[in-house]
C-alpha positions in Angstrom: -1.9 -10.2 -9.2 1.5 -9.9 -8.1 1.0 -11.8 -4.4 -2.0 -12.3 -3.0 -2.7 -11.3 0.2 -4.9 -12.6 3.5 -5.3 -9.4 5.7 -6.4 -10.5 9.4 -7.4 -8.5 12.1 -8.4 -9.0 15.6 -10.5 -6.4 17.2 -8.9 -5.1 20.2 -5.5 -6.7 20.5 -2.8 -4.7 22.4 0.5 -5.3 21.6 1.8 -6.1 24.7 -1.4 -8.4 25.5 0.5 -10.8 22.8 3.7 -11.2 25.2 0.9 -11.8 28.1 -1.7 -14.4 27.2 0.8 -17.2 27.1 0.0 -18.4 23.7 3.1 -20.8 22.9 2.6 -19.9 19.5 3.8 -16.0 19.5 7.5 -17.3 19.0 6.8 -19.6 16.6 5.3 -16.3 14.7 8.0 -13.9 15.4 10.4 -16.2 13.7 8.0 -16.7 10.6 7.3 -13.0 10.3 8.1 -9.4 9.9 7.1 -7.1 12.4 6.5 -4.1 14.6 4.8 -3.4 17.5 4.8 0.3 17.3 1.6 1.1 15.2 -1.1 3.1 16.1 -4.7 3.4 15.6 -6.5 6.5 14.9 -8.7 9.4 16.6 -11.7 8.5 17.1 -10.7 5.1 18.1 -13.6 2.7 17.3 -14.3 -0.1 15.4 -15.5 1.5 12.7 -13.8 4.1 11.9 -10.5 2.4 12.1 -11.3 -0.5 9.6 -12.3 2.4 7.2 -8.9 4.1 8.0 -7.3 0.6 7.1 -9.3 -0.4 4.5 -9.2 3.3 2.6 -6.1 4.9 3.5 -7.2 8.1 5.1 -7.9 8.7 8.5 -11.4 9.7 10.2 -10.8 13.3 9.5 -10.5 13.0 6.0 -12.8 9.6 5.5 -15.9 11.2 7.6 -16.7 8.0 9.1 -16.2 8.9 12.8 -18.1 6.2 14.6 -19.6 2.8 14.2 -22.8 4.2 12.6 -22.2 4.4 8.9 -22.5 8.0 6.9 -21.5 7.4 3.4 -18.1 10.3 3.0 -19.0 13.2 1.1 -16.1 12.7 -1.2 -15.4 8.7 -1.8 -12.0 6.9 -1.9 -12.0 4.0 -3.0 -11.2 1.3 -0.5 -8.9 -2.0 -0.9 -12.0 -4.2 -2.3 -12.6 -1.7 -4.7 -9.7 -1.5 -6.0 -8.5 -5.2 -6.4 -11.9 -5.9 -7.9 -11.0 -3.0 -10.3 -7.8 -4.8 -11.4 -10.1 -8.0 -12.5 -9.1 -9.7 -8.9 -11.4 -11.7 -6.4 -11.8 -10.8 -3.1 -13.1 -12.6 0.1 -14.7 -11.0 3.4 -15.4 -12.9 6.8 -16.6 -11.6 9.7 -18.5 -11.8 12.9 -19.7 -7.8 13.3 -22.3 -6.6 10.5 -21.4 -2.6 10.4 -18.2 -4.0 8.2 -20.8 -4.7 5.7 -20.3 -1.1 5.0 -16.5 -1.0 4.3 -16.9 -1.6 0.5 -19.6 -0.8 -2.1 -22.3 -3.1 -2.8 -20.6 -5.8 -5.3 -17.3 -5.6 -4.1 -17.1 -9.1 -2.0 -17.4 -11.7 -4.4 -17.5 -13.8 -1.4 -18.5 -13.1 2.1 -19.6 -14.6 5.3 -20.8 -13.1 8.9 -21.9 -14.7 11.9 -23.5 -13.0 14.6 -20.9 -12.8 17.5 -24.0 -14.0 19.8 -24.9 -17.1 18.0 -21.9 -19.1 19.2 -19.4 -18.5 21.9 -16.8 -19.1 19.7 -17.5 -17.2 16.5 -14.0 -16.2 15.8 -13.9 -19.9 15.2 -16.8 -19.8 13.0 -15.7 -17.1 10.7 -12.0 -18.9 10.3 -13.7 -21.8 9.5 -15.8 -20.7 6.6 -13.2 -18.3 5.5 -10.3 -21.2 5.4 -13.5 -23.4 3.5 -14.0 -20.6 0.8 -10.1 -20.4 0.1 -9.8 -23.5 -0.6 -12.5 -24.0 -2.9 -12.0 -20.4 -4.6 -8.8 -19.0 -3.7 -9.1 -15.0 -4.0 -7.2 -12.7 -4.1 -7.6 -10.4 -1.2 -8.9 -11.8 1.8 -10.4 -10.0 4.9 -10.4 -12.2 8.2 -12.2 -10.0 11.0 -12.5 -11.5 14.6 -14.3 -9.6 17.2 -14.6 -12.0 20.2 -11.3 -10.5 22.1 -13.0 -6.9 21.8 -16.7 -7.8 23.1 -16.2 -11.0 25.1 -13.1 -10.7 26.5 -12.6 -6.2 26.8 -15.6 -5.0 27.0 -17.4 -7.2 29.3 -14.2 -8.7 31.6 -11.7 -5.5 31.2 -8.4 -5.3 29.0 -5.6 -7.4 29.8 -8.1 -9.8 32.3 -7.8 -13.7 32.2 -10.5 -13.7 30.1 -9.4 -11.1 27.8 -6.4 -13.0 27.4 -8.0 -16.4 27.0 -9.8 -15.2 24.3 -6.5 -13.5 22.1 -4.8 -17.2 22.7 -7.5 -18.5 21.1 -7.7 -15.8 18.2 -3.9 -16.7 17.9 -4.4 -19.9 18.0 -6.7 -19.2 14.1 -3.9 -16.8 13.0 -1.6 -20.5 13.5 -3.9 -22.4 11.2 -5.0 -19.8 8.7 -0.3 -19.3 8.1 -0.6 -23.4 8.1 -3.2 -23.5 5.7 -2.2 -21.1 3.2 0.7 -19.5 4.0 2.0 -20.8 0.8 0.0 -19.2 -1.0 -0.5 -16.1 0.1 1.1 -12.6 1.9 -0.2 -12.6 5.2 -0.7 -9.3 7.6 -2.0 -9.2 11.0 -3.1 -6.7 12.9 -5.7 -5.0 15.5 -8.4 -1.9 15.2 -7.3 -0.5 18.2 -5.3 -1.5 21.1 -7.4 -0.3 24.1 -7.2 0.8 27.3 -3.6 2.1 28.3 -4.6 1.4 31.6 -6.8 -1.7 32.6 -8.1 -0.5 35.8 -10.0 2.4 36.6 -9.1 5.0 39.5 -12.1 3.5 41.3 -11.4 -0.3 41.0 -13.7 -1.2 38.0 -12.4 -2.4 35.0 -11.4 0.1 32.0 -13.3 -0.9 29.2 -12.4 1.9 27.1 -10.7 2.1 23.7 -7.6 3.9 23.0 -4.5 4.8 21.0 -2.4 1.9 23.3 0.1 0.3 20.0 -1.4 -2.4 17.9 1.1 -5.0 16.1 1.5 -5.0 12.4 2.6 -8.4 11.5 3.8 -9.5 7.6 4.6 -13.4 6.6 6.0 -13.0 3.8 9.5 -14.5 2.5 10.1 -11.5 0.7 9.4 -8.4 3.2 12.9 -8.0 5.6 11.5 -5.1 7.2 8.4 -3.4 8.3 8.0 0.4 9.6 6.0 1.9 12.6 2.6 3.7 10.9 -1.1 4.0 11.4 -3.6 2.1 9.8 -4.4 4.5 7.3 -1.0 2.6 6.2 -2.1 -0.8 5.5 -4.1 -0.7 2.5 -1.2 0.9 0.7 1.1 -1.8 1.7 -1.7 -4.1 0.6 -1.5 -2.8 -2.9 2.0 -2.5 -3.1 2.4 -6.3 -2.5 -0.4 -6.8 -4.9 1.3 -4.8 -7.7 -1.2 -2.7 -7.9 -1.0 1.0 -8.3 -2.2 3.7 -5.1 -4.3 6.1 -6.3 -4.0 9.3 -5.1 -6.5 9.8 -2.7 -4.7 7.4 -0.7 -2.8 9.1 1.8 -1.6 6.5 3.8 2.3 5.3 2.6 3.6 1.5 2.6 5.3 -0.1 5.2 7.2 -2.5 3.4 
């Protein structure tokens, strides 16, 4: 492989809601990285159906998964894990929601770990943990960090942009620091979010808005190499994935590389 790459993404987090949540560490980033904050996610805009957007380079329309029950697409593209497996690599997936079982064919993690986001508080802690343990003793290729504790814990049950939505990005941040410190060395290193939610983080009647929507998500590269990143979807990031890898698109990607 030509790099490999660590793709992480935190369910839920706005773009803006980085600026906010008073995370020390967000400057410290900016000068590491390449960036935008300009992305979007895609219609419909749930968990689901964006990962497969990301992870398969098509959006909903085209992909048929169009919410977070699984319907296997009538005509199947293969995804970033099948591909990189295909090119003899390793690949690594770590996670704290099951459905993203289903973002990849049986077979294609050769290692994997998920935590129910119920059985600890902190499970974005959890996942990091194991995932930082399994790079070290395995070192893949292509590595999938998914955290969900913004979007459930901090979103959907306090409201976007609350104090305890932005507690919780701080501490998803605060894993993004030590996964770059661990093996940002080794490794290409993207960050990004699902969906950024709610545009507006109150509702006309007072309650909080606990909706998703198309509000930007970041799209974060630490890489030496990349000067410059562009605005896109997510149906984006698996091509740029496998253009770092040095390995070849296939066509029925229709997503285009941001680097």
């Amino acid at each position: 492989m030509q790099n490999k790459v660590i793709l992480i993404s935190i369910d839920g987090m706005r773009s803006d809601a980085m600026q906010m949540c008073g995370n020390p560490y967000v400057k410290e980033l900016e000068k590491l990285c390449t960036y935008n904050y300009g992305s979007q996610a895609v219609l419909p805009s749930d968990t689901l159906p964006c990962h497969y957007s990301m992870t398969h380079a098509q959006i909903p329309e085209k992909h048929g998964v169009k919410t977070n029950t699984y319907v296997k697409p009538e005509h199947g593209v293969p995804g970033i894990f099948e591909m990189v497996r295909q090119a003899g690599g390793t690949t690594g997936m770590f996670y704290n929601w099951d459905y993203l079982r289903d973002l990849a064919v049986p077979g294609s993690y050769t290692f994997s770990f998920c935590v129910n986001i119920d059985y600890d508080d902190l499970s974005d802690d959890v996942v990091t943990d194991h995932c930082l343990k399994a790079i070290d003793r395995y070192h893949p290729d292509f590595v999938m960090l998914y955290m969900l504790d913004l979007d459930e814990k901090g979103g959907h049950s306090n409201g976007w942009m609350s104090e305890e939505y932005l507690r919780r990005l701080s501490i998803a941040l605060d894993n993004v620091k030590r996964t770059i410190a661990h093996c940002g060395q080794e490794y290409s290193i993207i960050i990004t979010a699902d969906h950024g939610n709610a545009d507006n983080a109150v509702n006309a009647d007072g309650s909080p808005n606990t909706a998703h929507s198309l509000n930007p998500v970041p799209f974060i590269v630490v890489d030496n190499d990349v000067k410059e990143v562009k605005n896109g979807i997510l149906a984006d990031i698996a091509p740029t994935i496998l253009k770092l890898m040095g390995i070849e698109q296939p066509a029925a990607m229709t997503g285009q590389p941001l680097i």
